[in-house]
C-alpha positions as CSV (number, residue, x, y, z in Angstrom):
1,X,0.0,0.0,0.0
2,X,1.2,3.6,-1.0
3,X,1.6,6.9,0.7
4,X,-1.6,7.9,-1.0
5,X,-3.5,4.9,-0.5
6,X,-2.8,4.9,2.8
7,X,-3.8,8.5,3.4
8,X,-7.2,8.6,1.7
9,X,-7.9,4.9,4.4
10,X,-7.1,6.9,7.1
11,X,-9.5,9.4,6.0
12,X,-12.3,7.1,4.8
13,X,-11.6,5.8,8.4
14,X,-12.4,8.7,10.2
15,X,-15.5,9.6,8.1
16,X,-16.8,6.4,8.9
17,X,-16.0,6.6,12.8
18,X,-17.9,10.3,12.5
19,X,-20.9,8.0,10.9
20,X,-21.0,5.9,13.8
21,X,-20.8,8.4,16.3
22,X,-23.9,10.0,14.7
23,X,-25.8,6.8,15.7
24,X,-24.5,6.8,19.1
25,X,-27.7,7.1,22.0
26,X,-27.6,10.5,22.7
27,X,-26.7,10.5,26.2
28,X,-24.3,11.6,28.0
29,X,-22.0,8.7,27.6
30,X,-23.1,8.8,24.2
31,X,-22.0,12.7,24.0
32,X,-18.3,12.0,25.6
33,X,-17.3,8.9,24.1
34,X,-18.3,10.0,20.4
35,X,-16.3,13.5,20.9
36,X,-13.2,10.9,22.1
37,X,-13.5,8.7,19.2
38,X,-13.7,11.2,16.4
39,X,-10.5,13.6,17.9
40,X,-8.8,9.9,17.8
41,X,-9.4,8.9,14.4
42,X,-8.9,11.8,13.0
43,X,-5.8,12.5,14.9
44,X,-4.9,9.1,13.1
45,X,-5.4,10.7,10.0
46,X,-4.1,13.9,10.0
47,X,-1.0,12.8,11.6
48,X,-0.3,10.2,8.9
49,X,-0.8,13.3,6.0
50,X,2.0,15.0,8.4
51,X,4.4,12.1,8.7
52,X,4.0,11.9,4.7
53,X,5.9,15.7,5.2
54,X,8.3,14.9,8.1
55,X,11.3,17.3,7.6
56,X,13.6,13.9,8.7
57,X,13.6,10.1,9.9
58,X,13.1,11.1,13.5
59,X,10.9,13.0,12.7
60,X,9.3,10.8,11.0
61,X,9.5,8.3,13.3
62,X,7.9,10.7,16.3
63,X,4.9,11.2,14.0
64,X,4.1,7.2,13.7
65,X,4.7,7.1,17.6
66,X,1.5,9.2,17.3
67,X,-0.5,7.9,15.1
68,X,-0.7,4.2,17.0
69,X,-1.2,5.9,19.9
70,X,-4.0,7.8,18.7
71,X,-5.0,4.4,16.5
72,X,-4.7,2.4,19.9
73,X,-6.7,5.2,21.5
74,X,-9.4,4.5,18.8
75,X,-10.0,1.0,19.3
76,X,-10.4,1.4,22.9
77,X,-12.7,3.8,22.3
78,X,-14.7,1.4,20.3
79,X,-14.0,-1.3,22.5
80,X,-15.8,0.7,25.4
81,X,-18.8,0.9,23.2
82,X,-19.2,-2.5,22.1
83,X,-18.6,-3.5,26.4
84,X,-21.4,-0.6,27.3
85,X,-23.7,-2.3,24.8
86,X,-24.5,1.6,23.3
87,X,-24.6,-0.4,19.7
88,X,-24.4,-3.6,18.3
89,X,-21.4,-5.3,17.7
90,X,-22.2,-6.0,14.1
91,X,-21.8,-2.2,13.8
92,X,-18.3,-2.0,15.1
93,X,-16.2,-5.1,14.5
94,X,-15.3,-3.7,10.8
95,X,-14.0,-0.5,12.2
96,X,-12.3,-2.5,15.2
97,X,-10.6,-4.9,12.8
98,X,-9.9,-2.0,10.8
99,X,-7.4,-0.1,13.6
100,X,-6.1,-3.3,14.8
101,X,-4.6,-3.5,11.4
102,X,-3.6,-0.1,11.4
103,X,-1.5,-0.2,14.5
104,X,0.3,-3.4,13.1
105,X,0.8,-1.1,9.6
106,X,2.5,1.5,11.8
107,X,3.8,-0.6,13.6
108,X,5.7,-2.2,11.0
109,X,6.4,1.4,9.8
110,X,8.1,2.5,13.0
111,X,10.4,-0.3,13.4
112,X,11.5,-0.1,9.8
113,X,12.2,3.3,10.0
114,X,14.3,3.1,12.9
115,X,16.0,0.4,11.6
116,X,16.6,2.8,8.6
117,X,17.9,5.4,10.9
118,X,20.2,3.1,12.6
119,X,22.3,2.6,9.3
């Protein structure tokens, strides 16, 4: 998967997370976690289009650091909402397989490129 391909995921990503947050109960819970879960994902996103223009390897390297934590930060998010039962896990287990594989992407990402940076 490209730079580009990878981008426009992360942003199809956060559209769909935004989605599901619009079918969260609206209840306080609802309210808190949905506000959580968007800022994550789209953290994921728009730190992926800035690690696309890191100015080195480190910082390169920093900006992936981000972007699983923020991905991580997603799927507990979801996680919490499958557990509390606010929707159905049919609703969610795309979007949870979907940043499970994103952290191992970056992941993979982070090590290579300190490996990289190591030579």
């Amino acid at each position: 998967m490209n730079k580009e391909e990878l981008k426009k995921r992360t942003k199809t990503d956060a559209v769909s997370i935004i989605k599901l947050c619009n079918i969260l109960p609206k209840t306080i819970a609802g309210f808190e976690i949905a506000k959580q879960v968007i800022r994550s994902s789209m953290s994921v996103s728009s730190n992926y289009r800035a690690a696309c223009r890191a100015k080195s390897q480190s910082d390169f390297i920093y900006k992936i650091a981000i972007i699983i934590e923020e991905a991580d930060e997603t799927l507990f998010w979801l996680e919490i909402i499958e557990e509390a039962e606010l929707l159905k896990p049919d609703k969610l287990k795309l979007l949870m397989k979907e940043y499970s594989e994103l952290i191992a992407i970056f992941s993979a990402s982070s090590k290579t490129a300190k490996l990289n940076l190591r030579k």
